[in-house]
TIMARVO-598421 format. One record per residue (C-alpha): residue number from 1; x, y, z; residue in three letters; chain. Coordinates in Angstrom, 1 decimal. Example, Ala and Ser with C-alpha at 12.3 -4.5 7.8 and 13.67 -1.06 7.14 Angstrom:
// residues 2
+-----+--------+--------+--------+--------+--------+
! num !   east !  north !     up ! residu ! chaine !
+-----+--------+--------+--------+--------+--------+
!   1 !   12.3 !   -4.5 !    7.8 !    ALA !      A !
!   2 !   13.7 !   -1.1 !    7.1 !    SER !      A !
+-----+--------+--------+--------+--------+--------+
***
This chain:
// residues 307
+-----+--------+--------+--------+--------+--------+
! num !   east !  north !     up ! residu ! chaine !
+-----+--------+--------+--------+--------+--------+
!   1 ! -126.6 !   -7.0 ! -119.6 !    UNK !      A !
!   2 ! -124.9 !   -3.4 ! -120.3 !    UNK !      A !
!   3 ! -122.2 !   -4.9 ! -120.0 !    UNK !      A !
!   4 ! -123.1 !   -7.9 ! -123.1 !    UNK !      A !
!   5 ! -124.3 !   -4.8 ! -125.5 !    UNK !      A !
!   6 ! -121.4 !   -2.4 ! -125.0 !    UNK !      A !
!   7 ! -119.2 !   -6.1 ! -126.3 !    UNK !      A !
!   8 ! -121.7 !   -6.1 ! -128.8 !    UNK !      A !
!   9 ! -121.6 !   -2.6 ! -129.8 !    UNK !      A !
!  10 ! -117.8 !   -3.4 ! -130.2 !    UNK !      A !
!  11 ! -117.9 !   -5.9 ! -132.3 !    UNK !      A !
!  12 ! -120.2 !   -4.4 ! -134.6 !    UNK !      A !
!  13 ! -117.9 !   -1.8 ! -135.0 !    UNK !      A !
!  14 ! -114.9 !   -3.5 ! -135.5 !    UNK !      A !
!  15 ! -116.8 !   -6.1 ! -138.3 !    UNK !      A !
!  16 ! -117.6 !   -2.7 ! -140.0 !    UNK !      A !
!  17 ! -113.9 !   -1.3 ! -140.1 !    UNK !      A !
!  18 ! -112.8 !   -5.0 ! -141.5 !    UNK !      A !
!  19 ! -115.9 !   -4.7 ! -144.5 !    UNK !      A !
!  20 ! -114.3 !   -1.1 ! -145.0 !    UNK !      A !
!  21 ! -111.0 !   -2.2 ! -144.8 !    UNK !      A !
!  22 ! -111.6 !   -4.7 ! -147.1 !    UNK !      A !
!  23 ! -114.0 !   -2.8 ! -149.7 !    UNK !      A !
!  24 ! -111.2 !   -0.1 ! -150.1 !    UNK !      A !
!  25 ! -108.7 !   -3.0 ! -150.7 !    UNK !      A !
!  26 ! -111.3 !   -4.1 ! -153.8 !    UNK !      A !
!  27 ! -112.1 !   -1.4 ! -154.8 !    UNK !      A !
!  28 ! -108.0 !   -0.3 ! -155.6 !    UNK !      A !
!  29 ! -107.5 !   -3.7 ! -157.0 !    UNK !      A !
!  30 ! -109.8 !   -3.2 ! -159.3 !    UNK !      A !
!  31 ! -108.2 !    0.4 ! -160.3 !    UNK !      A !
!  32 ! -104.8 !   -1.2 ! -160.4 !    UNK !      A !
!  33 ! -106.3 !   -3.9 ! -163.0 !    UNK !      A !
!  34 ! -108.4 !   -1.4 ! -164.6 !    UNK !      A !
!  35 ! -104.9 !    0.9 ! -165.2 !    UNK !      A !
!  36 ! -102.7 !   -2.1 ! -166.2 !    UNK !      A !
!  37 ! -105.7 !   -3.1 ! -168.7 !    UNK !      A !
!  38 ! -105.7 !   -0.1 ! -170.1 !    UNK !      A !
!  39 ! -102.1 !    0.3 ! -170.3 !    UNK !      A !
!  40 ! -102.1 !   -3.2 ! -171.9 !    UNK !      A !
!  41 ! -104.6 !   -2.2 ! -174.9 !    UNK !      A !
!  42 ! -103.0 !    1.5 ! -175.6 !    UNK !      A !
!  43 !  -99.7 !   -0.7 ! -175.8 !    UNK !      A !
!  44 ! -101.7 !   -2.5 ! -178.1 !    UNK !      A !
!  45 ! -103.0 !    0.0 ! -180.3 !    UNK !      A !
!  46 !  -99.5 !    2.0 ! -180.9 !    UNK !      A !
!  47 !  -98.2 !   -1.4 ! -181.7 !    UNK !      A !
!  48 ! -101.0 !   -2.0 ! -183.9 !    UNK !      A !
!  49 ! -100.9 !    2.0 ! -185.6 !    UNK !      A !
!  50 !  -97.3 !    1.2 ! -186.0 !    UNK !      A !
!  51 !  -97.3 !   -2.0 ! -187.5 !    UNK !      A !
!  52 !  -99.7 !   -0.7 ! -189.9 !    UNK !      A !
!  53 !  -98.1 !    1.9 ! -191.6 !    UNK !      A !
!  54 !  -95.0 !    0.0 ! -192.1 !    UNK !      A !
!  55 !  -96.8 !   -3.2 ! -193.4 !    UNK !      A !
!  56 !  -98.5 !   -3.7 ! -196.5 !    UNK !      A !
!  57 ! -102.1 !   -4.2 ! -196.6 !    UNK !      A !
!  58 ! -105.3 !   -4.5 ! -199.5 !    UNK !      A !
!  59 ! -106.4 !   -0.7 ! -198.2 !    UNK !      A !
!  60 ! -104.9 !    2.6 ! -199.3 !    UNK !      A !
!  61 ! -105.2 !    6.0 ! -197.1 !    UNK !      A !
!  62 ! -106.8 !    8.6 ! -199.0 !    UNK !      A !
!  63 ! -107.1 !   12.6 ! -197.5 !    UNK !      A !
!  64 ! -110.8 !   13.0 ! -196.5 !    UNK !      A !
!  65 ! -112.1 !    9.4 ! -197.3 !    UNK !      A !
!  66 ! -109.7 !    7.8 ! -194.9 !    UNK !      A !
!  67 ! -109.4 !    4.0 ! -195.7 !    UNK !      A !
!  68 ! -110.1 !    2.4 ! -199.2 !    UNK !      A !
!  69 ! -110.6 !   -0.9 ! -200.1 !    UNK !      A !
!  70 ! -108.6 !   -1.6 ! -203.1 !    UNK !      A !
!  71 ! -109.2 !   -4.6 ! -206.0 !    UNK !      A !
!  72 ! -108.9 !   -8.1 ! -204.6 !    UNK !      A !
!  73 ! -108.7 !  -10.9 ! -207.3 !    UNK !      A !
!  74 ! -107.0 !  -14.0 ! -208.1 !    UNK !      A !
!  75 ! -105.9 !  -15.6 ! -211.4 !    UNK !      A !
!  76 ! -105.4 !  -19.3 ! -211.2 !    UNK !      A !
!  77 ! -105.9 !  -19.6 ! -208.2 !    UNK !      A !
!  78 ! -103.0 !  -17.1 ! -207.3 !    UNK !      A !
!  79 ! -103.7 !  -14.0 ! -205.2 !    UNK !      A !
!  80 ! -103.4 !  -11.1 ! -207.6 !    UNK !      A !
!  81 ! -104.9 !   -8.5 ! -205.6 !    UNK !      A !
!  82 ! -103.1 !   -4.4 ! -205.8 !    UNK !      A !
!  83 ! -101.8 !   -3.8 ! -202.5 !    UNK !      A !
!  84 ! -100.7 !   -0.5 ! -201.0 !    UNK !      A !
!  85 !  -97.3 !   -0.8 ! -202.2 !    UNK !      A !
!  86 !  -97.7 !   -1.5 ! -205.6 !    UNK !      A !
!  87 ! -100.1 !    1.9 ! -205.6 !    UNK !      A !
!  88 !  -97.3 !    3.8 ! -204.2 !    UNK !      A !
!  89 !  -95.0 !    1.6 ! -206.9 !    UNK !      A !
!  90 !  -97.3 !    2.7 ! -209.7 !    UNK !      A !
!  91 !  -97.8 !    6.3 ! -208.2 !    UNK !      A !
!  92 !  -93.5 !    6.3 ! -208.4 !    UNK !      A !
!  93 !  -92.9 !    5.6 ! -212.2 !    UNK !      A !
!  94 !  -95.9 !    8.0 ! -212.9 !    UNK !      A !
!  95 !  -93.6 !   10.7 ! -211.5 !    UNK !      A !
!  96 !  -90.8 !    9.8 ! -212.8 !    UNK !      A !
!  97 !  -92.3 !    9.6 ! -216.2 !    UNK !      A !
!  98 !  -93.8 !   12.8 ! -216.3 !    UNK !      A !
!  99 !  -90.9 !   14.4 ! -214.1 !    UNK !      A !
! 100 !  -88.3 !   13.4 ! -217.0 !    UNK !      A !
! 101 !  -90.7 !   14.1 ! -219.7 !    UNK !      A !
! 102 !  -91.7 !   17.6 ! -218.6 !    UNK !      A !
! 103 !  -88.1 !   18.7 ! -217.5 !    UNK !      A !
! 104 !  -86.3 !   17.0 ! -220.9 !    UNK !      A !
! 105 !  -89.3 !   18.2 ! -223.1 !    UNK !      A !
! 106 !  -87.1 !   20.9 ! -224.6 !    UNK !      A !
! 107 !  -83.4 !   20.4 ! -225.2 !    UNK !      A !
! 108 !  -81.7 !   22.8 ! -224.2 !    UNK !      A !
! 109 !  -77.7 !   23.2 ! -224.6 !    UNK !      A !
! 110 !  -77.8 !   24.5 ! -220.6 !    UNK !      A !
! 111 !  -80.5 !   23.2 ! -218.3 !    UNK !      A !
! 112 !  -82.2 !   24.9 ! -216.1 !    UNK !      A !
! 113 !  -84.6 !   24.2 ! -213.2 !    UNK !      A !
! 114 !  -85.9 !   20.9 ! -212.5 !    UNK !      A !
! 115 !  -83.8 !   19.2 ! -215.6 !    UNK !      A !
! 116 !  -80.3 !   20.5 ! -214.0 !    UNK !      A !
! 117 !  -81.1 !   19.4 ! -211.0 !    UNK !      A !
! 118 !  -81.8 !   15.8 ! -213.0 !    UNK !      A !
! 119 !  -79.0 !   15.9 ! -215.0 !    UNK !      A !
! 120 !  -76.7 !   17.0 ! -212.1 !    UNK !      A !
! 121 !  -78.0 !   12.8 ! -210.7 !    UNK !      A !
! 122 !  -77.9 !   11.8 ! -214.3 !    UNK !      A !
! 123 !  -73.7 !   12.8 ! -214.4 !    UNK !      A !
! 124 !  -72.6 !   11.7 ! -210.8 !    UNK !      A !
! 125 !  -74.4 !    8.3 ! -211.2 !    UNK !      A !
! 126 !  -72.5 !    7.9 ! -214.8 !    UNK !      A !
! 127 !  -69.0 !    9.5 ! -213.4 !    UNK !      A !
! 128 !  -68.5 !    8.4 ! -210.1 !    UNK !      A !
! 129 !  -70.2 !    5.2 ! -210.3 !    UNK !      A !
! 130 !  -70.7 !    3.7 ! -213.8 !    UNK !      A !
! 131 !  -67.1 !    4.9 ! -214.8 !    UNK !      A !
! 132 !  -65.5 !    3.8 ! -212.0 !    UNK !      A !
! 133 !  -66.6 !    0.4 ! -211.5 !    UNK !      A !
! 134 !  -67.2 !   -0.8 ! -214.8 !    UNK !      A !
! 135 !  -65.1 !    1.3 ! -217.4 !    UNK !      A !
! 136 !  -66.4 !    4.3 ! -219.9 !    UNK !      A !
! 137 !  -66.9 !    1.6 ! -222.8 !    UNK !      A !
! 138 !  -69.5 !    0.1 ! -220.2 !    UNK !      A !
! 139 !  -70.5 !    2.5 ! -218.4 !    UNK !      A !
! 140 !  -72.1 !    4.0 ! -221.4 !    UNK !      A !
! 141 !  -74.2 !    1.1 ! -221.9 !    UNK !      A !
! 142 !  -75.4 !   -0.2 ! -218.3 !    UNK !      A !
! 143 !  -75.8 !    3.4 ! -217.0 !    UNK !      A !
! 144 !  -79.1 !    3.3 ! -218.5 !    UNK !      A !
! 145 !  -80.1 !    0.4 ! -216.1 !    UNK !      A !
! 146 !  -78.4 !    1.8 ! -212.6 !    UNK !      A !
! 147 !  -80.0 !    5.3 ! -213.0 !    UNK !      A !
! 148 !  -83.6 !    3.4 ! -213.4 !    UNK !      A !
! 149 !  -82.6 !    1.6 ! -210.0 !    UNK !      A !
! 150 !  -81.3 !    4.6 ! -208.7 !    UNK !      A !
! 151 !  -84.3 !    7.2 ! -209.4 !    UNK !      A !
! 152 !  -86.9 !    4.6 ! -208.9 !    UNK !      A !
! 153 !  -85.4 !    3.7 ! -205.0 !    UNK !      A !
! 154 !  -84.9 !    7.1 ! -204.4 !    UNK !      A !
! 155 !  -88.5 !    8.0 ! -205.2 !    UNK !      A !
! 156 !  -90.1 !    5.4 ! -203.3 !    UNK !      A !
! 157 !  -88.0 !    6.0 ! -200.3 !    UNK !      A !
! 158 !  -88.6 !    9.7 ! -200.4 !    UNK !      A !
! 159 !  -92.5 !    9.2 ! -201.3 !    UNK !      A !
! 160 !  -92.8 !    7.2 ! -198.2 !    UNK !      A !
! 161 !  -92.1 !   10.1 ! -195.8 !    UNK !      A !
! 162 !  -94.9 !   11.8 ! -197.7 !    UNK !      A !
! 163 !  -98.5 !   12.0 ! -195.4 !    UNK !      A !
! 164 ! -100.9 !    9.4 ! -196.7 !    UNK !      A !
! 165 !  -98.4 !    7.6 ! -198.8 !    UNK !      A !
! 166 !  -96.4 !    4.5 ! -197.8 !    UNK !      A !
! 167 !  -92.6 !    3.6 ! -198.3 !    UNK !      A !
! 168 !  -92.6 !    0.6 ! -201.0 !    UNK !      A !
! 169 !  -88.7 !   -0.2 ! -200.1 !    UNK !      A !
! 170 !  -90.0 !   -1.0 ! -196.8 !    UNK !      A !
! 171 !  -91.5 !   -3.9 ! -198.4 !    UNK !      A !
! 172 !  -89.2 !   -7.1 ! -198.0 !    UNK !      A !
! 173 !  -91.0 !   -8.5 ! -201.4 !    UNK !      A !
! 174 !  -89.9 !   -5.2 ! -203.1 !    UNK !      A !
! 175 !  -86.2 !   -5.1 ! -202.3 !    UNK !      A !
! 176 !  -86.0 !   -9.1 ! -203.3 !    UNK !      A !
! 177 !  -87.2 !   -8.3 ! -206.7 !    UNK !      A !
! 178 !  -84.7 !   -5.4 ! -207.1 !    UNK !      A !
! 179 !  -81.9 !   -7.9 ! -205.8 !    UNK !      A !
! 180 !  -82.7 !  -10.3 ! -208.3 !    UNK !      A !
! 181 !  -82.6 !   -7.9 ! -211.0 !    UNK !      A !
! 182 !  -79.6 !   -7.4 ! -210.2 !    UNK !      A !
! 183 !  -78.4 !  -10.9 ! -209.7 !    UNK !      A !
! 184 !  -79.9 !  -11.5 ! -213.1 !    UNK !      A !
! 185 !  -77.9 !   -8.4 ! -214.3 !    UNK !      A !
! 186 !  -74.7 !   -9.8 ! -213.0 !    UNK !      A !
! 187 !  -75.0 !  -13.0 ! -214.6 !    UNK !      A !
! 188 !  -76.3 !  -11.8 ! -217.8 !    UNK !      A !
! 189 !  -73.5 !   -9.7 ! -218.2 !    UNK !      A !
! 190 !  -71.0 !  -11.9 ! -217.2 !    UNK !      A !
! 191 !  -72.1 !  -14.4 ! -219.9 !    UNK !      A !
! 192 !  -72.1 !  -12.0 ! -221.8 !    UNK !      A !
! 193 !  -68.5 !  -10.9 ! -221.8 !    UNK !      A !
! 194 !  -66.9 !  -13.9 ! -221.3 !    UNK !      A !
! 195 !  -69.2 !  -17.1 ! -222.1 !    UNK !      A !
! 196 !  -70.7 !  -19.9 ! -219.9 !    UNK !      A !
! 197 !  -68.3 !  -21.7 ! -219.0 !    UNK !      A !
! 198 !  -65.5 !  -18.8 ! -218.9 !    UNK !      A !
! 199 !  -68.0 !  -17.3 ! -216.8 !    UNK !      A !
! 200 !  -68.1 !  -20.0 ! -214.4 !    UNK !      A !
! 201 !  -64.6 !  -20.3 ! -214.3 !    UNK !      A !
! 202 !  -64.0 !  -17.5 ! -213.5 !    UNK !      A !
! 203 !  -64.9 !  -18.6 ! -209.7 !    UNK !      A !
! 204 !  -62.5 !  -21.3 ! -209.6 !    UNK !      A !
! 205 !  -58.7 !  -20.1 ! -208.2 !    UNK !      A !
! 206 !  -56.1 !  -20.2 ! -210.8 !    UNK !      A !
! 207 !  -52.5 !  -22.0 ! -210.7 !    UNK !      A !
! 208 !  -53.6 !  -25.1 ! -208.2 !    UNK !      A !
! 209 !  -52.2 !  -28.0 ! -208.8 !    UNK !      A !
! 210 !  -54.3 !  -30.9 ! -209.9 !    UNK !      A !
! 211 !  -54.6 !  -32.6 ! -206.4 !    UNK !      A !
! 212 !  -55.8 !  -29.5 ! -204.6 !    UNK !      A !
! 213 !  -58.9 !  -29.9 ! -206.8 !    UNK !      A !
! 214 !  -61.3 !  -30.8 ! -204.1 !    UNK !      A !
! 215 !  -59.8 !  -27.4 ! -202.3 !    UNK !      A !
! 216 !  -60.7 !  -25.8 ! -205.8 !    UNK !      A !
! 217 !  -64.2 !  -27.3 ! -205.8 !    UNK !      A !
! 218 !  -64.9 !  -25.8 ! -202.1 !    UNK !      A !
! 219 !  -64.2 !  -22.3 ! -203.1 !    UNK !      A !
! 220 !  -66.2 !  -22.9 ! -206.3 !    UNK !      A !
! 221 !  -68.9 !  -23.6 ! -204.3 !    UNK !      A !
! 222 !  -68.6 !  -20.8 ! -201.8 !    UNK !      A !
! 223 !  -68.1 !  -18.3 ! -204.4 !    UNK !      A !
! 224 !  -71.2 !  -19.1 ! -206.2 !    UNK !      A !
! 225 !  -72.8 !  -19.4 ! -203.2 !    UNK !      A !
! 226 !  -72.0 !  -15.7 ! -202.8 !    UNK !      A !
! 227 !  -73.1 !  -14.8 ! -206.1 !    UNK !      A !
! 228 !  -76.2 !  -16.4 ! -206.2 !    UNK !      A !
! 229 !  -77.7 !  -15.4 ! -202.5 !    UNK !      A !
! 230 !  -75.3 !  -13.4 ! -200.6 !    UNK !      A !
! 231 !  -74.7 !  -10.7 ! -202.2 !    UNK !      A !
! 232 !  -78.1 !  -10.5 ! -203.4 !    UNK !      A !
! 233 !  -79.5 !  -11.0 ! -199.7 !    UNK !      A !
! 234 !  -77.3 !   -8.2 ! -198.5 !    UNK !      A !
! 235 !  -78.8 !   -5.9 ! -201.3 !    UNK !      A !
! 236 !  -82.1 !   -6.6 ! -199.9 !    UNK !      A !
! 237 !  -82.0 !   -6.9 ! -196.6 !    UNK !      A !
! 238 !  -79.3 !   -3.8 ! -196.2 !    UNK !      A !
! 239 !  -82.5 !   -1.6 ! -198.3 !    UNK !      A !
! 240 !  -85.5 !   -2.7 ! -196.5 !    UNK !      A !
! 241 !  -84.3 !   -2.6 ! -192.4 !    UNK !      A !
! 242 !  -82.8 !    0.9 ! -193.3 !    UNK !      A !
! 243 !  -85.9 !    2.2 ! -194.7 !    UNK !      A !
! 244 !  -88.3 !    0.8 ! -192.0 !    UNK !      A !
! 245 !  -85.9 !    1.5 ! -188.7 !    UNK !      A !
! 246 !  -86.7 !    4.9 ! -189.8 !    UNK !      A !
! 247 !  -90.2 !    5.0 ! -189.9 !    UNK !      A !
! 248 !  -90.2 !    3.0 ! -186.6 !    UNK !      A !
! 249 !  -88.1 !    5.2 ! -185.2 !    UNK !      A !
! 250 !  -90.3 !    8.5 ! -186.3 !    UNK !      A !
! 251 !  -93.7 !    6.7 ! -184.6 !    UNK !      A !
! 252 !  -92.1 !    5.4 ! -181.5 !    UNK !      A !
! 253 !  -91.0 !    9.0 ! -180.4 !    UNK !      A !
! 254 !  -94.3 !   10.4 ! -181.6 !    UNK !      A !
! 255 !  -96.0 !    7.2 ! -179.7 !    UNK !      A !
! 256 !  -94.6 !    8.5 ! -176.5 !    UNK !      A !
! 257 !  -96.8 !   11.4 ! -176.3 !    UNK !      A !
! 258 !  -99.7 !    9.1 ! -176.0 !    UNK !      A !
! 259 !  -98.5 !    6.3 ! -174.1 !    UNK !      A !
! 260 !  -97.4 !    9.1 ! -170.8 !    UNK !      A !
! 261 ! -100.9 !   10.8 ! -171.9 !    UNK !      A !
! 262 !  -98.3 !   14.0 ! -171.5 !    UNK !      A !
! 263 !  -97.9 !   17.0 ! -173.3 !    UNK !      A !
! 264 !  -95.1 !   17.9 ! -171.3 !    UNK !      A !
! 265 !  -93.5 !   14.5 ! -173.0 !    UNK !      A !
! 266 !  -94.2 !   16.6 ! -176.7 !    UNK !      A !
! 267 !  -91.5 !   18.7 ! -175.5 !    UNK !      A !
! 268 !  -88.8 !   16.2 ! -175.7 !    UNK !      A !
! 269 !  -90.3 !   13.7 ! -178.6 !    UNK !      A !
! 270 !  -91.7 !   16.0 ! -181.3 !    UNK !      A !
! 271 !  -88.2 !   17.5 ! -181.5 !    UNK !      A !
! 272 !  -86.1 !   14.3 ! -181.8 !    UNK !      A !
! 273 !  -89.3 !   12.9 ! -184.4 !    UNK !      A !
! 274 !  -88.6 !   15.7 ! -186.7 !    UNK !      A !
! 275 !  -84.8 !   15.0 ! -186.5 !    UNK !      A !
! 276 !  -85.5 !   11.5 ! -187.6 !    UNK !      A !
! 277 !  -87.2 !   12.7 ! -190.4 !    UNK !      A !
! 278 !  -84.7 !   14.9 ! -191.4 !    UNK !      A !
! 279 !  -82.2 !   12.4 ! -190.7 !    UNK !      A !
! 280 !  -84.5 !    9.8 ! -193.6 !    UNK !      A !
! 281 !  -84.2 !   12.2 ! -196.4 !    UNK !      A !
! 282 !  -80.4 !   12.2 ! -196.2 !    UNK !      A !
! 283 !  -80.8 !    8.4 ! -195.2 !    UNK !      A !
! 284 !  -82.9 !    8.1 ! -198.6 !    UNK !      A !
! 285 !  -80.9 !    9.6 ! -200.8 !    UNK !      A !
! 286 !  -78.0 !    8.0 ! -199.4 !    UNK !      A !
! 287 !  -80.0 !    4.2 ! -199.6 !    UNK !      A !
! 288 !  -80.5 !    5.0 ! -203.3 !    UNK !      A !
! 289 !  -77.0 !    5.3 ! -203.9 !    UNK !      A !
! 290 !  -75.6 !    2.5 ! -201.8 !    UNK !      A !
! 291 !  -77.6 !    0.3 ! -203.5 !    UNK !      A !
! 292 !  -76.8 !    1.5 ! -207.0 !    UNK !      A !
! 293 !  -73.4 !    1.4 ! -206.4 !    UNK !      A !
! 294 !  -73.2 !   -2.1 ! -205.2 !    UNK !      A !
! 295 !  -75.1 !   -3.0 ! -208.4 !    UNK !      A !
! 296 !  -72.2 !   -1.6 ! -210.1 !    UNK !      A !
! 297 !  -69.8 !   -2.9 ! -208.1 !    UNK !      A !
! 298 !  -71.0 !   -6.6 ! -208.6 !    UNK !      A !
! 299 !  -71.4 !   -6.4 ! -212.5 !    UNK !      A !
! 300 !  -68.0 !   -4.7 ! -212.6 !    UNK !      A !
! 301 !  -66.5 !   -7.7 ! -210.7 !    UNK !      A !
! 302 !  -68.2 !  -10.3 ! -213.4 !    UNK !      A !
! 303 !  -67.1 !   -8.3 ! -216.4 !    UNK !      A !
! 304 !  -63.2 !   -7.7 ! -215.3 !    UNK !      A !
! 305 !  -62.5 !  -10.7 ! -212.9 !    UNK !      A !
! 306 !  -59.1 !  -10.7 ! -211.0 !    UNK !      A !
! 307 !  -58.0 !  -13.9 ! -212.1 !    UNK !      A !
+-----+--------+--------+--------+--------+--------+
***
């Protein structure tokens, strides 16, 4: 009999180390799903923070009030509402308006201030763009036209890396519009100068004889094909990645910090964020000019063709 409830002493015992056993293996599972969950949803939410300050949206960050709803409405039937870009859009040629009308109230033989630093843009856009891609004759008369692209991309791009504020030339939508000013530009102009047809001709290879006309055709084709939506694609696409790689690029590093839940990690990534930044005004500037000078460039090509 002793000897039956020492066995079943045993047995208790060892059915009590299994439940253990086993409750401690639960009980980590459930940690390890616990941690990967929340892994999964901070993941989430920097994806989400990110997203949303690069992206466009019906709400507008204001200091102390946080987010506001701004004016939703349609007009036949077409979704009219103001988004956050065209705030920061309308926010830009405020600046610009009062920014050129303050400094240039006054003419003045020698500026000073905020209008030399103005007219120091004004001249390099005029002499080492204007001129030199489309002649003085006129560069006097579309200069007007590439220092309104010009001033308007550089202040969006450089509003953007305000607090609060948003980059408008982060917007797809925006950059398209721009390009097809230009493309409109390019074609006005070149219709302009030389006539419709000229103008159209002017994409066909000179000196091939009559039965390489179907080779003539092709390149016709392919050139326009350039004109129409190359060229303007490039301008838009080569505007908007550039402006929102950086801003990407300036979250992820500061994302870091909260994804290790480190502050050792602040050591390393609020360093290389501020070089970003740094790195975005020259990028900005440089944006601005790139695409002015392409502007330029194309127009110039339409109004003195090489053949």
């Amino acid at each position: 009999m002793i000897q039956e409830l020492h066995q079943a002493a045993d047995a208790n015992a060892s059915a009590i180390h299994a439940a253990a056993e086993a409750a401690g293996a639960s009980h980590g599972l459930e940690t390890a799903t616990g941690g990967a969950a929340g892994g999964h949803a901070l993941g989430e939410q920097i994806s989400h923070n990110i997203l949303h300050h690069i992206s466009n949206g019906n709400t507008l960050q204001v200091p102390f009030l946080g987010e506001v709803e701004l004016p939703r409405f349609a007009i036949l039937g077409v979704d009219m509402s103001i988004t956050r870009h065209v705030v920061m859009m309308w926010i830009v040629g405020l600046i610009l308006l009062l920014l050129f009308g303050i400094s240039f109230r006054k003419r003045r033989l020698v500026p000073t201030g905020m209008a030399n630093l103005l007219e120091i843009g004004v001249q390099f856009i005029y002499e080492e763009v204007a001129v030199k891609t489309l002649g003085v004759k006129d560069a006097k008369r579309l200069t007007p036209y590439l220092l309104t692209l010009f001033f308007f991309i550089l202040a969006c791009n450089l509003l953007g890396l305000v607090p609060y504020a948003s980059t408008a030339t982060g917007n797809i939508n925006v950059t398209g519009a721009l390009a097809v000013c230009t493309l409109v530009m390019i074609q006005l102009e070149g219709i302009r100068r030389h006539g419709l047809i000229r103008h159209f001709k002017h994409m066909l290879p000179g000196g091939l004889p009559i039965y390489m006309f179907p080779v003539a055709v092709l390149i016709f084709l392919i050139e326009l094909f350039g004109f129409v939506l190359i060229k303007p694609f490039a301008l838009m696409v080569r505007l908007f990645a550039n402006m929102t790689a950086g801003h990407v690029a300036i979250l992820a590093l500061i994302s870091i910090i909260f994804a290790l839940q480190l502050v050792v990690a602040s050591i390393f990534s609020i360093p290389f964020a501020l070089f970003v930044y740094c790195l975005e005004l020259l990028v900005a500037l440089i944006q601005a000019y790139i695409f002015t000078m392409l502007t330029s460039l194309f127009i110039g090509l339409q109004l003195h063709p090489s053949h």
